[in-house]
Structures are given as structure tokens and as C-alpha cells.
DRENTORKOL-3810 file (N, C-alpha, C; in nm, 4 decimals):
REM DRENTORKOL-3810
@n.u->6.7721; n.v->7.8371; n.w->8.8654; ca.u->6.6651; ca.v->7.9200; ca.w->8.8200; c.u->6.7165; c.v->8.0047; c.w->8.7033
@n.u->6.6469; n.v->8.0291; n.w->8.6150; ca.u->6.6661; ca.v->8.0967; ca.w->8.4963; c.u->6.6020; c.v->8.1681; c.w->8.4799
@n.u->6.6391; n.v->8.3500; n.w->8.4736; ca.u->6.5644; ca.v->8.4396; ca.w->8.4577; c.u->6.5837; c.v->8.5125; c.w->8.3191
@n.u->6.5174; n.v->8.5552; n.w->8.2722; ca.u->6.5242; ca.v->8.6202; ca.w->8.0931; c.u->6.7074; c.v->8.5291; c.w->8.0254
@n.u->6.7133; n.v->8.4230; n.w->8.0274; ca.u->6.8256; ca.v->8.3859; ca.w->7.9876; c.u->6.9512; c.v->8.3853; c.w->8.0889
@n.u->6.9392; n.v->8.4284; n.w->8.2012; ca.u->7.0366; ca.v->8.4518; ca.w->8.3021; c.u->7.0232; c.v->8.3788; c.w->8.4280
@n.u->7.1328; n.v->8.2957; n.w->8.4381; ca.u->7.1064; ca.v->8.1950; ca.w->8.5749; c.u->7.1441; c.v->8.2344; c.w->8.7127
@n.u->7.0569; n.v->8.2083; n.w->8.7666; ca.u->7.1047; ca.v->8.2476; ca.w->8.9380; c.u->7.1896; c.v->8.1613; c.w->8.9923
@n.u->7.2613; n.v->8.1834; n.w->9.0570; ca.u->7.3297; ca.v->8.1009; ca.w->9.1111; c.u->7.3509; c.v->8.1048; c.w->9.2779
@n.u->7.2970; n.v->8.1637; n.w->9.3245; ca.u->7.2610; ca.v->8.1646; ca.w->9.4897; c.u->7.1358; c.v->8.1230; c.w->9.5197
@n.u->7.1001; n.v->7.9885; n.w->9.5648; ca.u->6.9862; ca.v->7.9126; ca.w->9.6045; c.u->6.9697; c.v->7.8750; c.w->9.7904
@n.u->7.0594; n.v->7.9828; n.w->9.8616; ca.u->7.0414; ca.v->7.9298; ca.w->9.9753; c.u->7.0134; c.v->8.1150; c.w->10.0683
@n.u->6.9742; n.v->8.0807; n.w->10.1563; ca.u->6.9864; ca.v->8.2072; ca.w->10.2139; c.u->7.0779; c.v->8.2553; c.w->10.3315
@n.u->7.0923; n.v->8.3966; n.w->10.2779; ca.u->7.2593; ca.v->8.4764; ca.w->10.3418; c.u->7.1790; c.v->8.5956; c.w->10.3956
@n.u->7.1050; n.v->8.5641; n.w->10.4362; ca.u->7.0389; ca.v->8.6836; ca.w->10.5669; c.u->6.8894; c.v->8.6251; c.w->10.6278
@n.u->6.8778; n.v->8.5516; n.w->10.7402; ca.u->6.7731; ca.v->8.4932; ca.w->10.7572; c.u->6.7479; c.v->8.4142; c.w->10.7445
@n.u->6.6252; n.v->8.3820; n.w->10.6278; ca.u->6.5967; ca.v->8.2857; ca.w->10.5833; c.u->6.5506; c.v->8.3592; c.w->10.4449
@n.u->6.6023; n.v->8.4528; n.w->10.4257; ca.u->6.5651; ca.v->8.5660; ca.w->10.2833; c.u->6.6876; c.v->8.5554; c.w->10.1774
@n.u->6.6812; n.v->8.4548; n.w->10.0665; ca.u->6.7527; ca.v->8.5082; ca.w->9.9951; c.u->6.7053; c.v->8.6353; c.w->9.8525
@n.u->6.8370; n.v->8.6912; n.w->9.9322; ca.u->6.8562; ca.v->8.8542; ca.w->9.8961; c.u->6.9530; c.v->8.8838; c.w->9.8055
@n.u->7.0693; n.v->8.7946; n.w->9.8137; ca.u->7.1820; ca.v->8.8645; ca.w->9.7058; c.u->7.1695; c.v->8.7669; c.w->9.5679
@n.u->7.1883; n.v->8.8061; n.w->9.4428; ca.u->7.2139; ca.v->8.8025; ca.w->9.3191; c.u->7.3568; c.v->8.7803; c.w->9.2680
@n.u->7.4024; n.v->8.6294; n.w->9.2198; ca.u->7.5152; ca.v->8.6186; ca.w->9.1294; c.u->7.4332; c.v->8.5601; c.w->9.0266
@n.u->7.4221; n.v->8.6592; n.w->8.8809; ca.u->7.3378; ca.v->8.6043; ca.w->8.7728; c.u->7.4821; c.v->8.6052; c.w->8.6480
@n.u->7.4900; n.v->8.5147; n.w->8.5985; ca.u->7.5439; ca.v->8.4928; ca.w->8.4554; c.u->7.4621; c.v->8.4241; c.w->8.3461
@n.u->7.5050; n.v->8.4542; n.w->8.2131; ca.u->7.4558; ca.v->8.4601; ca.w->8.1035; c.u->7.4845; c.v->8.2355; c.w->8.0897
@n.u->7.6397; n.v->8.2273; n.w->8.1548; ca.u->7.6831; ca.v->8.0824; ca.w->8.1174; c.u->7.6474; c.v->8.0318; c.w->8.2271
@n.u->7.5428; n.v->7.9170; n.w->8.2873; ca.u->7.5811; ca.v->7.8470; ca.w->8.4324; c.u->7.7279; c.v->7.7861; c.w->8.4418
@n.u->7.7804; n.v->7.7422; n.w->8.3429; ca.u->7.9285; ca.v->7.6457; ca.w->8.3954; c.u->8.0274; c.v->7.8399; c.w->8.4438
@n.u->8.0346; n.v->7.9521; n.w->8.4088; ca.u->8.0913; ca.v->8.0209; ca.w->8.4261; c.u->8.0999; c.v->8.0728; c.w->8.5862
@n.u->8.0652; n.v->8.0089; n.w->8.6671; ca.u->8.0125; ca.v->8.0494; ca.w->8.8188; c.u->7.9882; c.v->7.9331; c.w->8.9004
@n.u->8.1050; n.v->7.8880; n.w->9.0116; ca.u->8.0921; ca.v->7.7620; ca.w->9.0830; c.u->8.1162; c.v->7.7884; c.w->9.2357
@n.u->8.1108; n.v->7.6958; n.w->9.2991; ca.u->8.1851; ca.v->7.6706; ca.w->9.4764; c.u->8.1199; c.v->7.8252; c.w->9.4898
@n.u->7.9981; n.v->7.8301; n.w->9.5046; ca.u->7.9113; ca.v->7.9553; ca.w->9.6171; c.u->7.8871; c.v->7.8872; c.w->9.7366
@n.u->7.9629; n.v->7.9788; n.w->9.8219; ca.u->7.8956; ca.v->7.9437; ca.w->9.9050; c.u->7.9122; c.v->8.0964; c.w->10.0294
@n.u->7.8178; n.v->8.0852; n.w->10.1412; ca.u->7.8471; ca.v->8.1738; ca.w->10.2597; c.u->7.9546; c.v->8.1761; c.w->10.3532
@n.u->8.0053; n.v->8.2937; n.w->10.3911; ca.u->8.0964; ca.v->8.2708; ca.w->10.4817; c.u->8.0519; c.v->8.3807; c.w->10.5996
@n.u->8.1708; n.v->8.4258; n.w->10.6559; ca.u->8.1425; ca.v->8.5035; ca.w->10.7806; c.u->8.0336; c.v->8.6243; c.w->10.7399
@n.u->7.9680; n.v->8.6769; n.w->10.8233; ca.u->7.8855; ca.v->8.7905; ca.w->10.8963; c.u->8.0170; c.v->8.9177; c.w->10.8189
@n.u->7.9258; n.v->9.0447; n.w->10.8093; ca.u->8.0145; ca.v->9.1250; ca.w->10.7553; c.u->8.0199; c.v->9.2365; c.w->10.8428
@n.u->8.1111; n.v->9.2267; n.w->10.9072; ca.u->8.1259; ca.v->9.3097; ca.w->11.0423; c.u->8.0041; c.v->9.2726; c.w->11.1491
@n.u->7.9622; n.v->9.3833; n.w->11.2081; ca.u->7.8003; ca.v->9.3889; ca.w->11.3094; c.u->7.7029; c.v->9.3707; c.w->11.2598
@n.u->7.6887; n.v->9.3165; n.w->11.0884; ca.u->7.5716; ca.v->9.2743; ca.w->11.0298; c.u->7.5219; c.v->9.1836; c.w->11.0070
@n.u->7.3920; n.v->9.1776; n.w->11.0316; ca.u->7.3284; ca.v->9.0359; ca.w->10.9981; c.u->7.3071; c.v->8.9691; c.w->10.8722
@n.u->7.4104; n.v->9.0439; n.w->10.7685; ca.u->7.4069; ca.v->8.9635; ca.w->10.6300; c.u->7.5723; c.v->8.9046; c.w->10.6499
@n.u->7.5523; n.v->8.7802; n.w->10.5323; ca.u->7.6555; ca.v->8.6970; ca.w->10.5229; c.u->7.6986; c.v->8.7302; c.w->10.3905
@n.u->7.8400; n.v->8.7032; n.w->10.3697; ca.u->7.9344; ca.v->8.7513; ca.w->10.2948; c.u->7.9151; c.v->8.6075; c.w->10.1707
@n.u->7.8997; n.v->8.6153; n.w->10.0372; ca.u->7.9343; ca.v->8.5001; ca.w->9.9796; c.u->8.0536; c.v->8.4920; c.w->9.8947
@n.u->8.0463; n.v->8.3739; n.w->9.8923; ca.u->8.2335; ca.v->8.3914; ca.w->9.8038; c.u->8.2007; c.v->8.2892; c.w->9.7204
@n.u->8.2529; n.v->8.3469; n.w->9.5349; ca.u->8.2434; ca.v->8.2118; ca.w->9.4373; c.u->8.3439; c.v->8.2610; c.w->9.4059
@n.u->8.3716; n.v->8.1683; n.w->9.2801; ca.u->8.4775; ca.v->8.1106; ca.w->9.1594; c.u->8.3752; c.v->8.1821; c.w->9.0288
@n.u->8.4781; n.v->8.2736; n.w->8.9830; ca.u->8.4105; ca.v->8.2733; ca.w->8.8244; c.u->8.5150; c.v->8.2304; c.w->8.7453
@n.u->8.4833; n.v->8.1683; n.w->8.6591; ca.u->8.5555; ca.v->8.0800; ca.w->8.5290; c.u->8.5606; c.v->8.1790; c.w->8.4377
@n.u->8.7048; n.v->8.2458; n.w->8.3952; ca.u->8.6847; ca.v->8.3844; ca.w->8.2869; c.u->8.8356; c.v->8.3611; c.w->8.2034
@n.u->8.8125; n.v->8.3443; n.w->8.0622; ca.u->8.9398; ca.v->8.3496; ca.w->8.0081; c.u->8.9259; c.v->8.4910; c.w->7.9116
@n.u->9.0922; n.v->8.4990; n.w->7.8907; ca.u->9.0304; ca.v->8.6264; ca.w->7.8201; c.u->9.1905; c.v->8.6233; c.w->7.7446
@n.u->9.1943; n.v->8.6713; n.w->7.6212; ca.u->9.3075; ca.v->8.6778; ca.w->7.5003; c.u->9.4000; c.v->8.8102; c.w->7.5576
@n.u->9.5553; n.v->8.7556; n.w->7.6095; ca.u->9.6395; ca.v->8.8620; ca.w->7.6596; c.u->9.7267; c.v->8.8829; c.w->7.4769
@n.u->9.6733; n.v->8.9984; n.w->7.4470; ca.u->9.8340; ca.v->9.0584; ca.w->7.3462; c.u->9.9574; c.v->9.1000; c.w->7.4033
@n.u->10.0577; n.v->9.0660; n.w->7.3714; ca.u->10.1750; ca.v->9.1652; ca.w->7.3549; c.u->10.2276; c.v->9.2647; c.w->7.2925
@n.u->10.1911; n.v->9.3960; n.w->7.3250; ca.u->10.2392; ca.v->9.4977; ca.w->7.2448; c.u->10.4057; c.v->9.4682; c.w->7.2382
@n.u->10.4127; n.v->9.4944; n.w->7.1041; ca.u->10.5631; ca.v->9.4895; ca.w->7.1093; c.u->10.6001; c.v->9.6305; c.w->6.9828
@n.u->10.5726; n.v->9.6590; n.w->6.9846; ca.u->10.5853; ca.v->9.8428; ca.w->6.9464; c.u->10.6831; c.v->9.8962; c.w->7.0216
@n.u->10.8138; n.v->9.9018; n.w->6.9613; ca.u->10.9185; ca.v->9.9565; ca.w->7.0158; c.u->10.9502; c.v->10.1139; c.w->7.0444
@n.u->10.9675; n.v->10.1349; n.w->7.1667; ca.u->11.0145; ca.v->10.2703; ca.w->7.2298; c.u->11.1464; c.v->10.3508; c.w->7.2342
@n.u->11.1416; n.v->10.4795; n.w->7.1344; ca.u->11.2406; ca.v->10.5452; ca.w->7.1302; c.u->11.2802; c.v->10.5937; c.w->7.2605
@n.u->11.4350; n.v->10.5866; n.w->7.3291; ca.u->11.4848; ca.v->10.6198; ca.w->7.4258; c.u->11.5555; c.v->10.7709; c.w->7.3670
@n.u->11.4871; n.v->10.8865; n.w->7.3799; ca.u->11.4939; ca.v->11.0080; ca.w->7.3468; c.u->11.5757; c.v->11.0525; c.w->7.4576
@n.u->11.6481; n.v->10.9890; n.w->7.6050; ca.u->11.7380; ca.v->11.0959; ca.w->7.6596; c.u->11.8753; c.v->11.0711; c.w->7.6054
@n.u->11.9399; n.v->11.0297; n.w->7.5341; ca.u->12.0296; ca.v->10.9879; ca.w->7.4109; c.u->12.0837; c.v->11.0305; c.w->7.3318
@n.u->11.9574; n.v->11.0777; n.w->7.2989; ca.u->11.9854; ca.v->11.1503; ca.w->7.1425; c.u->12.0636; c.v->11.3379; c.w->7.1216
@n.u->12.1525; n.v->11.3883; n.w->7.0038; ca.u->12.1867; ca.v->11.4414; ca.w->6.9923; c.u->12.1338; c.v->11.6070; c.w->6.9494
@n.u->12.0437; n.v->11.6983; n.w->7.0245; ca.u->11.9811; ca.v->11.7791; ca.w->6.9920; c.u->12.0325; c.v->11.8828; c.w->6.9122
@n.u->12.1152; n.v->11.8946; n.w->6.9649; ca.u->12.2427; ca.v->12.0112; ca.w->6.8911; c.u->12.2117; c.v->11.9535; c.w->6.7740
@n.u->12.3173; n.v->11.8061; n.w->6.6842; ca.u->12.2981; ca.v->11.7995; ca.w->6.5769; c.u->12.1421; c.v->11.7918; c.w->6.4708
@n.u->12.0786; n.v->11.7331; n.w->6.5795; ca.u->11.9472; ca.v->11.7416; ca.w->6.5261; c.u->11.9017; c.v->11.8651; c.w->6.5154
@n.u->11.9031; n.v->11.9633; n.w->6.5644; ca.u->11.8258; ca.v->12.0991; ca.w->6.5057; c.u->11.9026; c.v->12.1242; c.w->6.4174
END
């Protein structure tokens, strides 16, 4: 189902016969393997568990750090 551009991705129901909970993304391939699992504690809703597909660009700061307990204060002032 596709709502204003955003796909649902929970088509079964996890309380009842009411589906109630919302996993919406912008990508369908970004959101897979939903499915229900156990009861959440004494409640009559079910817990769901997916896979989101997310990459994301790691930098390395490499901006080197002065080790200031070292250094000579005396001569420096």
C-alpha cells in the first residue's frame, strides 16, 4: 500500500485481527523479513521485528591531537 509516496510495510495483523502498527518508508526495497513475534509482556499486542537496509558514508577524522601534558610551561611563558 502506498500512502502520499510512503509504503507500508505491515500487511498482517499484530493485535487481533486490527492492523494497528505502522513501518512506512519513502524506499519499499529499504524494509524487509517483517514479521510478528512474541506478545509484549501481559499484552495483547505483538511485537514486530524487520530488517532495514541503511548505508551511510563513515569519515575519518584524522585531525591530529596535541598531547599538552608534555609540554614545557615554564619555558613557554
Amino acid at each position: 500500500m502506498v500512502i502520499r509516496f510512503y509504503s507500508q510495510h505491515i500487511h498482517f495483523p499484530a493485535r487481533g485481527n486490527a492492523i494497528m502498527d505502522l513501518v512506512l518508508s519513502r524506499e519499499p526495497e529499504i524494509v524487509s523479513h517483517v514479521k510478528t513475534i512474541n506478545n509484549l509482556g501481559n499484552s495483547d499486542h505483538n511485537m514486530i521485528l524487520f530488517s532495514a537496509h541503511l548505508c551511510c558514508n563513515v569519515y575519518a577524522d584524522v585531525k591530529g591531537l596535541r598531547d599538552c601534558r608534555l609540554r614545557d610551561y615554564v619555558k613557554i611563558r
